[in-house]
N, C-alpha and C positions, 0 to 999 in steps of 0.2 A: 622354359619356365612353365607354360602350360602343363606340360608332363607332372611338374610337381604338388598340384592342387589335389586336394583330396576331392573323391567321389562316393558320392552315398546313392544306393536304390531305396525308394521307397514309396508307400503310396499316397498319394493325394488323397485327405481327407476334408481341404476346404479349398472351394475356386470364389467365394462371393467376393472379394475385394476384384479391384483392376490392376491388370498386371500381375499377380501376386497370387501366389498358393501355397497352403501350408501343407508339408510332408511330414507325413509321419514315418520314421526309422525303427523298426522291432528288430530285438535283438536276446538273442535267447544268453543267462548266465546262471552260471552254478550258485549257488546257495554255500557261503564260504565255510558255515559250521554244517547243515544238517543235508549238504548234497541236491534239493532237490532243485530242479532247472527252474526258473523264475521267467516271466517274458518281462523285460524292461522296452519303454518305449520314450522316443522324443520326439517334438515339432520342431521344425524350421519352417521359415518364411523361404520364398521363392520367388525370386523372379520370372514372370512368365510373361516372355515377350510375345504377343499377337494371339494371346490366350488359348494357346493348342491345346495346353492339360486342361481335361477336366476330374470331377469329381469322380475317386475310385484309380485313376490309370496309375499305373508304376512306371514311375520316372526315375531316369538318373540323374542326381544333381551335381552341381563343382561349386567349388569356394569359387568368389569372384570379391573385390574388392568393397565396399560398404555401400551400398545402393541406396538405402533410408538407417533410419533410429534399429531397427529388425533384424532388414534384407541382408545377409552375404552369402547367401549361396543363389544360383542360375539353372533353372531348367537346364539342361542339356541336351538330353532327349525321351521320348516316350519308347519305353522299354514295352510293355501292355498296353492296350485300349481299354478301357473295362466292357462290360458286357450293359447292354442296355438294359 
């Protein structure tokens, strides 16, 4: 069942809550009439247990069951550090 959770990279753009960080996911698409590549982007809330991520790092996250009003997805692990 684990196996079947979806997983996203992306980066931490906000740690100020507890527990919780929101990632942002970019993702490049086509322009369906005039071609040209667009960045599309979204936030998710995060779970982040013992506050590992901070601000900047890229993470991967996993669906996990409903944690608050927000929360379903879970830290999983820090992919990058960022740089100080």
């Amino acid at each position: 069942m684990k196996e079947r959770r979806k997983q996203l990279v992306g980066r931490v753009t906000s740690d100020k809550m507890e527990k919780t960080v929101v990632v942002t996911i970019d993702r490049l698409q086509r322009h369906p009439l005039y071609g040209k590549v667009v960045r599309r982007s979204r936030k998710f809330k995060a779970h982040n247990d013992g506050n590992r991520a901070r601000l900047g790092d890229l993470v991967r996250i996993v669906e996990s069951p409903p944690i608050s009003r927000d929360k379903r997805w879970t830290v999983e692990e820090i992919v990058e550090k960022a740089r100080e």
